[in-house]
C-alpha positions as CSV (number, residue, x, y, z in Angstrom):
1,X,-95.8,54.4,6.0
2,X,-94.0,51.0,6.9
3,X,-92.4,51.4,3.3
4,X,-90.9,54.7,4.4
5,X,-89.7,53.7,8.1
6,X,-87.8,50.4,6.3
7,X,-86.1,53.1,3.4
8,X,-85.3,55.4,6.5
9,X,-83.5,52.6,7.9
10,X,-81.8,51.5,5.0
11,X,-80.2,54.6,4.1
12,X,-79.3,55.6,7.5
13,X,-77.5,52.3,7.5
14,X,-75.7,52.8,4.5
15,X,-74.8,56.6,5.5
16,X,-73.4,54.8,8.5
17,X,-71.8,52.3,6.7
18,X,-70.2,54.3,4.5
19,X,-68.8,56.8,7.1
20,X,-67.3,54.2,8.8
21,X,-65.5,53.2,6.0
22,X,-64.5,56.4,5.2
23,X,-63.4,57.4,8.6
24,X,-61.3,53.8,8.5
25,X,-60.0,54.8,5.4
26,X,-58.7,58.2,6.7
27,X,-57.4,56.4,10.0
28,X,-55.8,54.0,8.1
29,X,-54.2,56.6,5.7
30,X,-52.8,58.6,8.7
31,X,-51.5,55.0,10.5
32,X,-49.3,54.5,7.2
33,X,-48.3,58.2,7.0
34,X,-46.9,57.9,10.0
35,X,-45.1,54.7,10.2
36,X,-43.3,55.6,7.5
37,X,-42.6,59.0,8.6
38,X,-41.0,57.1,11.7
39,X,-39.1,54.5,9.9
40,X,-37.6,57.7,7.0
41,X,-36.6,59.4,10.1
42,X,-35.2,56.3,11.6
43,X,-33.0,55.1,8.6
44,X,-31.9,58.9,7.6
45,X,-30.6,58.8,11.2
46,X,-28.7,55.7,11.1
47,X,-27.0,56.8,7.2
48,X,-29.1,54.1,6.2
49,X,-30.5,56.5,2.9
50,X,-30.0,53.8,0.3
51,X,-33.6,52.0,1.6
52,X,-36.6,53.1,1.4
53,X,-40.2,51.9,2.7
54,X,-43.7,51.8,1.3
55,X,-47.1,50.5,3.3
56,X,-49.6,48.8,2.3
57,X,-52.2,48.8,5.4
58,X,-50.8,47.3,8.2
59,X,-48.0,46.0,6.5
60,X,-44.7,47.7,6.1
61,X,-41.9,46.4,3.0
62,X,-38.5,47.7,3.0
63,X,-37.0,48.1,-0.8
64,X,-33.6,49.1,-2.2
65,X,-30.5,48.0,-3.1
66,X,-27.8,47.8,0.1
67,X,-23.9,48.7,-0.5
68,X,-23.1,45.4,2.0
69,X,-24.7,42.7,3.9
70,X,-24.2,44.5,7.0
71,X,-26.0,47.6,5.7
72,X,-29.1,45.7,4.8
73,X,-29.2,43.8,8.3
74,X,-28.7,46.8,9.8
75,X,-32.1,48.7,7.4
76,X,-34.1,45.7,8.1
77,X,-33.5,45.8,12.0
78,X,-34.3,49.6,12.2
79,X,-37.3,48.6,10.6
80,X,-38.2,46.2,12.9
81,X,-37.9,48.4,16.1
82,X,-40.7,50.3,14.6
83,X,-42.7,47.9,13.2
84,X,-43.8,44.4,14.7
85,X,-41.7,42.0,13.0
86,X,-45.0,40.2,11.2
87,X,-45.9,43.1,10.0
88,X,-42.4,43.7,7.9
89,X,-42.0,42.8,4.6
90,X,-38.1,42.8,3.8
91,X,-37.7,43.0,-0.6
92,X,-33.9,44.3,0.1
93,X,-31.3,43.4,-2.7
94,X,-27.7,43.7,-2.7
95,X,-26.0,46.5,-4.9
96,X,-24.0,44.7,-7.6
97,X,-19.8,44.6,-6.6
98,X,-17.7,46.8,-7.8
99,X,-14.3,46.1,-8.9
100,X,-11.8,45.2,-6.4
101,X,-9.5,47.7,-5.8
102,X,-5.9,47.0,-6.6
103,X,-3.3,45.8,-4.6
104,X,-1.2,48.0,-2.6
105,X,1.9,48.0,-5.1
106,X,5.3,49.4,-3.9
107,X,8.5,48.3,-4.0
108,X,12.3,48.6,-2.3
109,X,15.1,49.0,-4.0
110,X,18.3,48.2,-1.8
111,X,22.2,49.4,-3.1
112,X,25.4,48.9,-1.3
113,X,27.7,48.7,-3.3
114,X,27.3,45.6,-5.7
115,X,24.8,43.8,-3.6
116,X,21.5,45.0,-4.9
117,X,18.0,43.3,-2.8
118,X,14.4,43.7,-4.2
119,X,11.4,43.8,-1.8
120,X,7.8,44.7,-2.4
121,X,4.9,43.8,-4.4
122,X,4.8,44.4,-8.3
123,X,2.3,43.5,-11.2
124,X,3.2,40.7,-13.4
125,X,3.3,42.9,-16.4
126,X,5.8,45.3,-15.1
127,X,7.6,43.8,-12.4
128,X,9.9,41.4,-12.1
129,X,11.1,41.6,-16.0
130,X,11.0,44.8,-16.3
131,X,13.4,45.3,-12.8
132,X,15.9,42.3,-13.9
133,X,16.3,44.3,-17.5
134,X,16.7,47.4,-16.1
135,X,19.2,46.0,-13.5
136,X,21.1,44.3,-16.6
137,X,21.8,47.8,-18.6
138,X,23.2,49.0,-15.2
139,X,25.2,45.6,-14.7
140,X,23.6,45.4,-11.2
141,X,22.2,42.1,-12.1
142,X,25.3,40.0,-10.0
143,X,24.5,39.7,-6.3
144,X,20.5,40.6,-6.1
145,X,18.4,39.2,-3.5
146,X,15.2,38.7,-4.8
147,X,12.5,38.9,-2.4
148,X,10.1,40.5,-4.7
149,X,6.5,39.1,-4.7
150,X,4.0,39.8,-8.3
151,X,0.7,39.2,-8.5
152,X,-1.6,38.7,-11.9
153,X,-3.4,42.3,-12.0
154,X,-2.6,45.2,-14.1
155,X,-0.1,47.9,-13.6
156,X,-1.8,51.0,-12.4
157,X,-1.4,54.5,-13.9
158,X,2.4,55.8,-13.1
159,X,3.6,52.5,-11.5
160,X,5.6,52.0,-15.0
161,X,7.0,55.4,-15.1
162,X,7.8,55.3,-11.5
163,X,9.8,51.8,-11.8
164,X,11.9,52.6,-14.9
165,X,12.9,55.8,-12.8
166,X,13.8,54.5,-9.7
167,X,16.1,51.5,-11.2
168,X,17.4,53.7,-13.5
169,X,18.7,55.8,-10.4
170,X,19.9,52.7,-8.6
171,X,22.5,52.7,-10.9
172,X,23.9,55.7,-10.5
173,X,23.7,55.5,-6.5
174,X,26.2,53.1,-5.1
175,X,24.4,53.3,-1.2
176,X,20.8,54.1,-1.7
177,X,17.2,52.9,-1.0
178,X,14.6,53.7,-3.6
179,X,10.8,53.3,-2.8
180,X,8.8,52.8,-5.7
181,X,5.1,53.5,-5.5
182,X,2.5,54.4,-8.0
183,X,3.6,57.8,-9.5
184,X,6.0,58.2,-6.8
185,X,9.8,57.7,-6.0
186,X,11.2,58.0,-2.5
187,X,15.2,57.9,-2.6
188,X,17.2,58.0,-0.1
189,X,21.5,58.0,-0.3
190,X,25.2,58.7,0.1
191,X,27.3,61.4,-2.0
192,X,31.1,61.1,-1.9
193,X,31.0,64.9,-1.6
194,X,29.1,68.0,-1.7
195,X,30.1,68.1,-5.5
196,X,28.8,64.6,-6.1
197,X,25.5,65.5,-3.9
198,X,25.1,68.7,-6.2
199,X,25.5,66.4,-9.4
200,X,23.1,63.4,-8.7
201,X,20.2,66.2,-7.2
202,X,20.9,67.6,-11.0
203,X,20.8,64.5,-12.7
204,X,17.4,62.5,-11.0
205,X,15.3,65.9,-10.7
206,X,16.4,65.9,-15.0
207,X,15.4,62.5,-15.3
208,X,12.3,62.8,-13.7
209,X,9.5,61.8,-15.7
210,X,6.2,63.6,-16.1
211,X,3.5,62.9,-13.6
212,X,5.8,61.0,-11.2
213,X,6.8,62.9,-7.4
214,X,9.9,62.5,-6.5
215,X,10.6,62.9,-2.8
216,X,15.1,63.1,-2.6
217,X,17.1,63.1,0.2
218,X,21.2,62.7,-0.7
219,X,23.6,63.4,2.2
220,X,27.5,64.1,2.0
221,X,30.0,63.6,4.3
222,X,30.9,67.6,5.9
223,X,34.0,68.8,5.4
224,X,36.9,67.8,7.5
225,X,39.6,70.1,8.9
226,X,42.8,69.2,7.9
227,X,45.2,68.6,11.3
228,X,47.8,71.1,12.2
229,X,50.8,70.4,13.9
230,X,51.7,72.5,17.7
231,X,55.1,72.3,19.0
232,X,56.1,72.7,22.6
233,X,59.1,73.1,23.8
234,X,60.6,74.2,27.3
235,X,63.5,76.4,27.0
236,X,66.4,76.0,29.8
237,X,64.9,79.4,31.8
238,X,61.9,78.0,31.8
239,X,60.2,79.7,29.7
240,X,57.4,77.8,27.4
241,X,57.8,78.0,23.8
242,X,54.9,77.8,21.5
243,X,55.6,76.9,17.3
């Protein structure tokens, strides 16, 4: 009988045990669910979407790979507001760099007359060389004020096509400005005439090389009236005559 009241006991025990384990088990299952429930809903808000977080317990770690510093700080900190600070683990890496992008290239070409200046920022490959050449075959290369800057980086796409265009036009212009951009020319300049306006819109939009935009403005001087002569003459009866 005593042997029976002791295995009662035992087994009540371990049902007991057991449950409560169990039911900690479940609680501590629906604690983690919910944490990171919280800290998804937290870091989807923010545009955070590159992290993501995994419990273990208690204990919270915050994984991925952030585009910047700030980014991660900013993750990590969300997490934090959620979850008491000794109970964050931050794993957090930084995404590898990209390349840098490339410099903002563009450069001024200046005419009037024989006085020729360069301003801007070019490529070492096709910059400075390639303009004084170019400048040479149009026998521009005199008076030029140089106040071009180059930098060791590669050309992009349609800078080259773009800069052999728009020197190439400086020396047909004798008053112009010529931005040169990547795959873009801006000119800007003075006709003698109408004629000559007509004949240099002709010529660059022929010239123009594939894949470069060409954005051309060209003004002429308007026509002028040619003066006329009035005679006035007061005639002895007083009488105004008009010839």
């Amino acid at each position: 009988m005593r042997l029976r009241a002791v295995s009662f006991v035992l087994i009540s025990l371990a049902t007991v045990v057991f449950g409560a384990l169990l039911l900690g088990d479940l609680a501590a299952d629906r604690v983690e669910r919910m944490t990171l429930e919280q800290v998804g809903e937290g870091l989807e808000a923010a545009g955070e979407r590159w992290a993501a977080a995994d419990a273990d317990g208690l204990v919270v770690t915050l994984r991925g790979a952030a585009p910047d510093e700030a980014s991660r700080l900013r993750a990590a900190e969300i997490l934090r507001r959620i979850v008491d600070r000794r109970r964050v683990r931050d794993r957090t890496t930084l995404a590898a760099a990209g390349p840098p992008p490339p410099p903002p290239f563009a450069l001024e070409l200046l005419r009037n007359g024989d006085e020729v200046s360069l301003i801007g920022l070019a490529p070492d490959a096709a910059g400075r060389a390639a303009i004084e050449a170019a400048l040479d075959r149009a026998a521009l290369d005199g008076a030029v004020s140089d106040m071009l800057e180059s930098v060791d980086h590669p050309a992009p796409p349609g800078w080259e096509a773009a800069l052999e265009f728009g020197v190439a036009a400086l020396g047909d212009l004798a008053q112009a400005k010529i931005s040169v951009a990547p795959g873009r020319v801006a000119i800007a300049a003075l006709a003698e005439s109408e004629t000559d306006r007509a004949r240099l819109e002709a010529t660059l939009r022929a010239a123009l090389p594939e894949g470069v935009a060409l954005a051309l403005e060209i003004a002429a001087p308007r026509p002028v009236i040619a003066p006329f002569r009035l005679d006035v003459a007061l005639a002895a009866d007083g009488v105004v005559r008009v010839a």
